[in-house]
N, C-alpha and C positions, 0 to 999 in steps of 0.2 A: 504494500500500500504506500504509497506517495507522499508526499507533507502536506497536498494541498486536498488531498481525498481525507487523509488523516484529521487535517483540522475541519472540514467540512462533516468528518463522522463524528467530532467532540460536540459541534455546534448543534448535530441534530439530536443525539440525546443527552444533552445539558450537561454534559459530564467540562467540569472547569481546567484543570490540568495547567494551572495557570502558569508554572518554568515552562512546561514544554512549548506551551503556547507559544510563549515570548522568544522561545530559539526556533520553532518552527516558521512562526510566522514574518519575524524580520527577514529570513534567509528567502521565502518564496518572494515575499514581494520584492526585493530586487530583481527579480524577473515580472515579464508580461503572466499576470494571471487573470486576464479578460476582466468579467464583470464580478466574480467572486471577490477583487480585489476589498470591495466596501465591507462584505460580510467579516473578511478577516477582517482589514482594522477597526470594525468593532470590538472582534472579540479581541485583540490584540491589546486595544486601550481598556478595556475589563481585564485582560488576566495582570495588565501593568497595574492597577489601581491596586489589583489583590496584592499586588508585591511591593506595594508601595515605591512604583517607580513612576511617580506623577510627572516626573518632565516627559517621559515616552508616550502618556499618556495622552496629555495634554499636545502634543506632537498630533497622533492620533485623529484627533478629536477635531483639532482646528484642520486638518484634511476633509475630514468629513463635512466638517459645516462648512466648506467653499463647495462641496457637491451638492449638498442636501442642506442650503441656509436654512429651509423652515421646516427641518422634519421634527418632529414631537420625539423621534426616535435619538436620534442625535442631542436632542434637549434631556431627555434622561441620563445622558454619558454627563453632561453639565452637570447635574444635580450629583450622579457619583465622584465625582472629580471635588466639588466643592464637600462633598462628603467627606474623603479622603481627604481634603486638609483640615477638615475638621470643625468647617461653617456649615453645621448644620442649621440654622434659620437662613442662611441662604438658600442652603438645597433642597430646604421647605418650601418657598416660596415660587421656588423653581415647578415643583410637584404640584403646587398649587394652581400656577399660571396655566399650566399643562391641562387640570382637571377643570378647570374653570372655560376653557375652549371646546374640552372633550370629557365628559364625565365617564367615559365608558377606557380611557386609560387603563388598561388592567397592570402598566410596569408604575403607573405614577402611584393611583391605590397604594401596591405592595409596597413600595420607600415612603411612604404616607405614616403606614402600618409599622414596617422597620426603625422607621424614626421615632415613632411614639414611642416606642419598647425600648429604643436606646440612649433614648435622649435623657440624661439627669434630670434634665425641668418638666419631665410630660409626668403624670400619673399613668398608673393601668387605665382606669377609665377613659381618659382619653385616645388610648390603643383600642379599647373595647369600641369606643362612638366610632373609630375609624373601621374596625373589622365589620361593623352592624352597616355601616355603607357602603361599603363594598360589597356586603356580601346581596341585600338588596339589590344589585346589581348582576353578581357574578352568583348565584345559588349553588349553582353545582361544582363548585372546589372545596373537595376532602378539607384540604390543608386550611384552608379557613375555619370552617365550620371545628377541625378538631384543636387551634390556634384559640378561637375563642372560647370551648367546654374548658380549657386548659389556665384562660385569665379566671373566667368564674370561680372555679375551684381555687385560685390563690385569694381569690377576694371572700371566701369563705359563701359563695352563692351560688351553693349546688342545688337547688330549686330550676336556674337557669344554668347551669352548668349540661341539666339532663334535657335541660329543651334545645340546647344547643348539639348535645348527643343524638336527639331527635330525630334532628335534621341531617346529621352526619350519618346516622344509618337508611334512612331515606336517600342519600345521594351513594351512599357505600354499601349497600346491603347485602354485597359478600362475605363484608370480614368481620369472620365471628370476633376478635379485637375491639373492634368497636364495642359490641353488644357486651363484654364482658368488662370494659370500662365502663360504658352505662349502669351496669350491675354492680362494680365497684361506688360508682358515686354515689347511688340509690344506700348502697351501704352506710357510706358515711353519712349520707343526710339522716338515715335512722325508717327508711321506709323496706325494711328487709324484705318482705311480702313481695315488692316490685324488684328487690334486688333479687331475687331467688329467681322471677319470673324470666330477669335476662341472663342471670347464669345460666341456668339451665338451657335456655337457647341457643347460649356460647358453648355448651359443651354439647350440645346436639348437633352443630355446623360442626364442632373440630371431626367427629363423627369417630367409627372406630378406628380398629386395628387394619380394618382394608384398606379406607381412605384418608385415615390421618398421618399426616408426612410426619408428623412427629411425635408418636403413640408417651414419647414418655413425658409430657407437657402434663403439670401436676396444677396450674396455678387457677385453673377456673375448677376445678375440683376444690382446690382450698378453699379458693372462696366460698363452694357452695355449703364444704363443713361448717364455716366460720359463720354465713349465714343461720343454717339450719340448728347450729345450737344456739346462737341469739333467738331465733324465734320458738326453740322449744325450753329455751329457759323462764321460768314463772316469775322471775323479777326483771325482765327486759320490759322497759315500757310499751314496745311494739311486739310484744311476743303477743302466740294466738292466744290468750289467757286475759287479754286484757280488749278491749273494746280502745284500739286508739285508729286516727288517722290515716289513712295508706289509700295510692292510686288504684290501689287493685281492687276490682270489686269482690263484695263476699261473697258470691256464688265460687271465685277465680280463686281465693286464697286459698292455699294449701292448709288442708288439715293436719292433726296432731301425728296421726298411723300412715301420713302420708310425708311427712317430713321424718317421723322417727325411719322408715326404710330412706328416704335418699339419704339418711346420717351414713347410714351401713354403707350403703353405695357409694357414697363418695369416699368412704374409710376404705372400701375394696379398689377402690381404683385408683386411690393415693399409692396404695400399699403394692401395687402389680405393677404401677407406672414405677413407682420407686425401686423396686426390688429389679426389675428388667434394667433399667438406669447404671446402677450400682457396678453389678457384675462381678462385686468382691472388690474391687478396685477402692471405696474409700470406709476404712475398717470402722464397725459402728454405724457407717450413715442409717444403715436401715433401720437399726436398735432405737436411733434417734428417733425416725421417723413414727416407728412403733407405739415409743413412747408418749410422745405428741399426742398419737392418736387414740391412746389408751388400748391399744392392740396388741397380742402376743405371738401372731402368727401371720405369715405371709400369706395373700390371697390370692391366688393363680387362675 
């Protein structure tokens, strides 16, 4: 493969490589590389930013804007260049001017976003009003939707944390990941009842020993123990013993003979995932495990 095929295969799946970059790409363009020439020194004044080599950048960049005076595209390299020296209300204002032309910007947004989150003067919340308008915009990106369940949860507002999960399994509802994060949150908030609901559906997608690429994955299992003794313990405010709060309706909640078996079932399939895992290789781990679980024997 070639330098110039080379860096056209970095640019198509996002992968930065940003030294290579900067040796590949100076050495092609001393030759004729047609119309590809612009796509390199973009990415060429991106991987220099990364490396903190802003005069090559800035080299770059003023090339580009004598081709492309009023491209929006070219005005984001602006905004990372004045990034990298580290005026950021400059390279706000830059992102701004940008959105305020064009609100449907999806590079202006995400430095919109980046800068909230890095900037000493912003709060979270002002990261969060910026991700809620974008995403108004862009619905269907993962990476937001799982960015924003992510502030919530620092801001201690797992209420909206799950409604942000919500939406992230509506846009992802492949990955059992998700579902078992939502089940974690539901945990922490104290709504077990709902958190039992999406464990169990995270460990229904990881599926079995035919189709699970990684049979010895224990952690949505735990959860669901960890769960299932909250809700069968009689001093847990949200256990089924007590008449409290929870999304789930009472026809859906899981009863007492029906949480006491998934206890066991998830004790056997700790105990089978762990024990396969092991192999004799770390002395104890399973004893440990055992213990934990108040178990004396492996369950195959």
């Amino acid at each position: 493969m070639g330098d110039i095929e080379q860096l056209a295969r970095w640019r198509t799946i996002g992968a930065r490589h940003s030294e290579e970059v900067v040796e590949l790409a100076q050495r092609v363009l001393k030759s004729h590389v047609g119309e590809q020439e612009w796509a390199i020194r973009e990415q060429l004044a991106i991987a220099a930013l990364d490396l903190g080599q802003n005069r090559l950048a800035t080299d770059q960049i003023n090339i580009l804007h004598r081709k492309f005076p009023a491209s929006p595209r070219v005005k984001i390299l602006d905004g990372l260049l004045l990034e990298a020296k580290g005026d950021l209300i400059a390279a706000q204002k830059v992102y701004e001017a940008l959105l305020l032309v064009d609100e449907t910007n999806v590079s202006a947004h995400q430095r919109m976003i980046a800068l909230s989150l890095s900037s000493p003067t912003t709060t979270t919340s002002v990261a969060i009003t910026n991700l809620l308008t974008y995403l108004d915009i862009f619905y269907s990106d993962p990476a937001g939707w799982s960015l924003l369940a992510e502030l919530y949860c620092e801001q201690g507002m797992y209420p909206q944390a799950l409604g942000a999960l919500g939406h992230l399994m509506s846009v992802q509802s492949w990955d059992e990941g998700v579902v078992r994060r939502a089940g974690e949150v539901a945990y922490t908030l104290g709504d077990y009842q709902l958190a039992l609901k999406h464990l169990l559906r995270a460990a229904e997608m990881e599926g079995g020993k035919a189709t699970n690429p990684n049979p010895t994955r224990t952690r949505t299992w735990w959860s669901i123990k960890l769960t299932v003794g909250r809700l069968l313990d009689p001093n847990t405010p949200s256990s089924t013993h007590a008449n409290v709060e929870t999304s789930v309706p009472e026809e859906m909640r899981s009863t007492t003979r029906q949480l006491q078996a998934l206890d066991q079932l998830a004790t056997e399939r700790i105990l089978a995932a762990e024990s396969t895992k092991g192999s004799g290789k770390v002395t104890g781990h399973l004893e440990v495990v055992r213990g934990v679980l108040g178990e004396g024997k492996v369950v195959r």
